[in-house]
C-alpha positions as CSV (number, residue, x, y, z in Angstrom):
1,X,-3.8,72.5,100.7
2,X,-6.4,71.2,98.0
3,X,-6.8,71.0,94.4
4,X,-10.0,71.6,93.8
5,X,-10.8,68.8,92.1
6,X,-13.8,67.1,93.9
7,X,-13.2,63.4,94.7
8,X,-16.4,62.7,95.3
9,X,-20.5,64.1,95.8
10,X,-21.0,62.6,99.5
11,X,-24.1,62.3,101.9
12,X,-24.6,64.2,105.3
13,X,-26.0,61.6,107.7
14,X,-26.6,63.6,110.4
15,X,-25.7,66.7,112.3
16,X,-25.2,66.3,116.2
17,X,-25.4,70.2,118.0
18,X,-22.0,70.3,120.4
19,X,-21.5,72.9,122.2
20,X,-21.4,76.5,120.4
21,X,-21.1,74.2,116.4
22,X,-21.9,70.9,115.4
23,X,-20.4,67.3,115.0
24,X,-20.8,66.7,111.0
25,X,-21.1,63.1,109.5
26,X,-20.6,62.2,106.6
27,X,-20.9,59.3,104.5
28,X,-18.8,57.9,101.0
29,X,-16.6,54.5,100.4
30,X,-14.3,56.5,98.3
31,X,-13.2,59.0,100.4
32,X,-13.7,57.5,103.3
33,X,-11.9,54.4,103.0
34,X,-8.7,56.2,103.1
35,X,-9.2,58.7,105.8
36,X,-7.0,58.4,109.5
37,X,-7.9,60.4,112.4
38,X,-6.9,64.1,112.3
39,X,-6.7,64.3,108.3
40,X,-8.0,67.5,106.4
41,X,-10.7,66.9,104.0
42,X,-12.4,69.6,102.0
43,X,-16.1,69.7,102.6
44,X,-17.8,72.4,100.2
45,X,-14.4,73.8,100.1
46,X,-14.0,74.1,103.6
47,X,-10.6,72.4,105.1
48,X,-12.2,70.4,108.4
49,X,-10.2,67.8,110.6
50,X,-11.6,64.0,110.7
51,X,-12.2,63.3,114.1
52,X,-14.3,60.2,114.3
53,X,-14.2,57.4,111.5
54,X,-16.7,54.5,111.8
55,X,-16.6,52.2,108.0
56,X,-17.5,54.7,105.5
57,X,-19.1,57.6,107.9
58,X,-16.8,60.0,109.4
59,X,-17.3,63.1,111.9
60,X,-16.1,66.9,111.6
61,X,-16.8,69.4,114.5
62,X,-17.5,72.7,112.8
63,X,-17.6,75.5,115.1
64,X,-19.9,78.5,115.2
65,X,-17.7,80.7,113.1
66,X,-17.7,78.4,110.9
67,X,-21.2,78.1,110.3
68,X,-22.1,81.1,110.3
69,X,-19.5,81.7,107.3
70,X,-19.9,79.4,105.2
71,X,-22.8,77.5,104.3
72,X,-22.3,74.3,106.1
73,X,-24.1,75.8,108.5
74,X,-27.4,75.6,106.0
75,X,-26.7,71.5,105.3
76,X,-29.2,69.4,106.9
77,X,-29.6,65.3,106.7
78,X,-29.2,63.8,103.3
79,X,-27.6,67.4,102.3
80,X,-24.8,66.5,99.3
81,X,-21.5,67.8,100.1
82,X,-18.2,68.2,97.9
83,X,-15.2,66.4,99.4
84,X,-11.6,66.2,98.6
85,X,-8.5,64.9,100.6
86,X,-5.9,67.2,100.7
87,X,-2.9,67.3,98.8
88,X,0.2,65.6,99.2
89,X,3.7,66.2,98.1
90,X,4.4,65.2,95.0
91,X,0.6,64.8,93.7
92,X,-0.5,66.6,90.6
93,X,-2.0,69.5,90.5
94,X,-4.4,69.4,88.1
95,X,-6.8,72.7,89.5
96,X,-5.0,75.3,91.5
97,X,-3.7,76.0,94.7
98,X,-6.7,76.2,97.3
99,X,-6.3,76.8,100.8
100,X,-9.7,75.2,101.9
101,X,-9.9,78.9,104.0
102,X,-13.5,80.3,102.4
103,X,-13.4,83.9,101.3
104,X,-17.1,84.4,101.6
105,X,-20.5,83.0,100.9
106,X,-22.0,83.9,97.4
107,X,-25.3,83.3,96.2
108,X,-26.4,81.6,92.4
109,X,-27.6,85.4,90.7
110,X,-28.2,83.6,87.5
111,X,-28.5,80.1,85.7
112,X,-28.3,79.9,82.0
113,X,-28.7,76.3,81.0
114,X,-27.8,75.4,77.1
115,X,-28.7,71.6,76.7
116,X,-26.0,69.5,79.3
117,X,-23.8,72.7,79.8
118,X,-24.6,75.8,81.8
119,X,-23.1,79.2,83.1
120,X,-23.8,81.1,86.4
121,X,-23.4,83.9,87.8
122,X,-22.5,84.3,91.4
123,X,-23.6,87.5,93.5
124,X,-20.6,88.2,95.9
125,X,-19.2,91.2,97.9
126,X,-17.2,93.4,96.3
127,X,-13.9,92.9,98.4
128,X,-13.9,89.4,96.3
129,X,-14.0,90.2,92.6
130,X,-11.4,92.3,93.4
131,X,-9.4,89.2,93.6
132,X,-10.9,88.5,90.2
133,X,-9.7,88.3,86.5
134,X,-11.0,86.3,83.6
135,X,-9.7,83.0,83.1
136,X,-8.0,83.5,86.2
137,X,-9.2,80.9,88.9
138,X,-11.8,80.5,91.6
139,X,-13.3,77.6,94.0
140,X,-17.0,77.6,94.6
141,X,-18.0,75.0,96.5
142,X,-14.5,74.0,96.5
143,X,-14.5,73.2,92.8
144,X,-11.7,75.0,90.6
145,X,-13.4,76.9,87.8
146,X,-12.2,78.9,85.3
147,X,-13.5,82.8,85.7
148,X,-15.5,83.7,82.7
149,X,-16.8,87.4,83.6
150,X,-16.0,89.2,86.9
151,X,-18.2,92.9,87.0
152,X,-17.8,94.6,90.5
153,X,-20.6,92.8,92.5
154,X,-20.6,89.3,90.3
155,X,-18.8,86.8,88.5
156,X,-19.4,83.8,85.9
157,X,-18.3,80.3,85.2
158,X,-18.9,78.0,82.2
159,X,-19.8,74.7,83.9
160,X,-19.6,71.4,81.4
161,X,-21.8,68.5,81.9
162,X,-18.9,66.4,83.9
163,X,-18.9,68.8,86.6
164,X,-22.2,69.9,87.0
165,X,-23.1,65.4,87.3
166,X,-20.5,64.9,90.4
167,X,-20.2,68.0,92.3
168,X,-23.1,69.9,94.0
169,X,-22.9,72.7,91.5
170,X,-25.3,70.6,89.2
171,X,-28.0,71.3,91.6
172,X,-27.4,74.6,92.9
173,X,-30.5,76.9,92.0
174,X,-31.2,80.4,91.5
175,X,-30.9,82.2,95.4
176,X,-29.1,79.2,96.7
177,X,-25.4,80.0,99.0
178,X,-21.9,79.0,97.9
179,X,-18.6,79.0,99.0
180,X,-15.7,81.2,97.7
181,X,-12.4,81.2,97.9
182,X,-10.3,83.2,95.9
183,X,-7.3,82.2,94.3
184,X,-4.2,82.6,96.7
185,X,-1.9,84.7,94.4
186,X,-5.0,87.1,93.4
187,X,-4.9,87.9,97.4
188,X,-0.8,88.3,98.1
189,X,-0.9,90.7,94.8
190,X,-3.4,92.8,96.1
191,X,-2.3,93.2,99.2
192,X,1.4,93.9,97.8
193,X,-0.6,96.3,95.8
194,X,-1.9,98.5,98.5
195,X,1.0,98.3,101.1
196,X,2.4,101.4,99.8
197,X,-0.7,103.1,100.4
């Protein structure tokens, strides 16, 4: 379980093909200075398991499925990923609850950028927004953002100049992928919802 609060903006070193996926490394003092084998760490909002830890670069396996549903699979060397350890009891929670389970890939429909600040608008499937509200919450990219606008094929966020400077939402352009992940409660409410159906 995560927070969606990004610890840090790391670098992919490389990315070794294994079998059907890849072995992912990554490199940052921060995050990596605490890590042990076998912990989860959010990378773009994906929960992956450390499996290889060597000074500050560590190793994820991400399988095919994985790839080809999020978009690690489009991170290539010297790539800049989101990470965050996850939570432990007792920890704050200053974002919301996030699984680290992605929803679905969106793509950036639309940038407006007002000085330092900016709002976008993500293109996603339908099946998503239905797990939307305004001001309810979202992770893209594994960040926690506030829902400004949900329509039935899109969604915005307000971004301020703190988060678009350390996560990799700052660089995201116009046609570029993200992850989603909806917020947990949105998805047991719906699905209460249409049980009786």
């Amino acid at each position: 379980m995560f927070t969606g609060l990004v610890e840090s903006l790391a670098e992919v070193t490389s990315l070794v093909p294994e079998g059907p996926g890849v072995r992912l490394y990554v490199r940052d003092a921060l995050v990596g200075g605490g890590l042990k084998l076998g912990d989860s760490v959010a990378v773009n909002g994906c929960c992956l398991t450390v499996i290889e830890i060597a000074g500050e670069t560590f190793a994820f396996q991400a399988g095919s499925e994985t790839l080809s549903r999020t978009n690690l699979g489009e991170l290539q060397r010297g790539s800049r990923v989101n990470l965050e350890r996850s939570l432990q009891l007792g920890d704050r929670l200053g974002g919301h609850l996030v699984t680290g389970h992605i929803d679905g890939v969106g793509t950036v429909d639309e940038r407006i950028d007002e000085g330092d600040w900016s709002t976008f608008w993500f293109r996603v499937p339908r099946l998503l927004t239905r797990q939307m509200a305004s001001k309810g919450s979202v992770a893209v990219d594994g960040v926690s953002l506030t829902l400004v606008g949900v329509e039935n094929e899109r969604f915005s966020v307000a971004l301020i100049p703190h988060t678009l400077a350390v996560t990799t939402l700052g660089g995201r352009a116009v046609g570029e992928q993200v992850n989603i992940e909806t917020d947990l409660l949105a998805k047991y409410v719906e699905r209460q919802m249409g049980c009786g159906r």
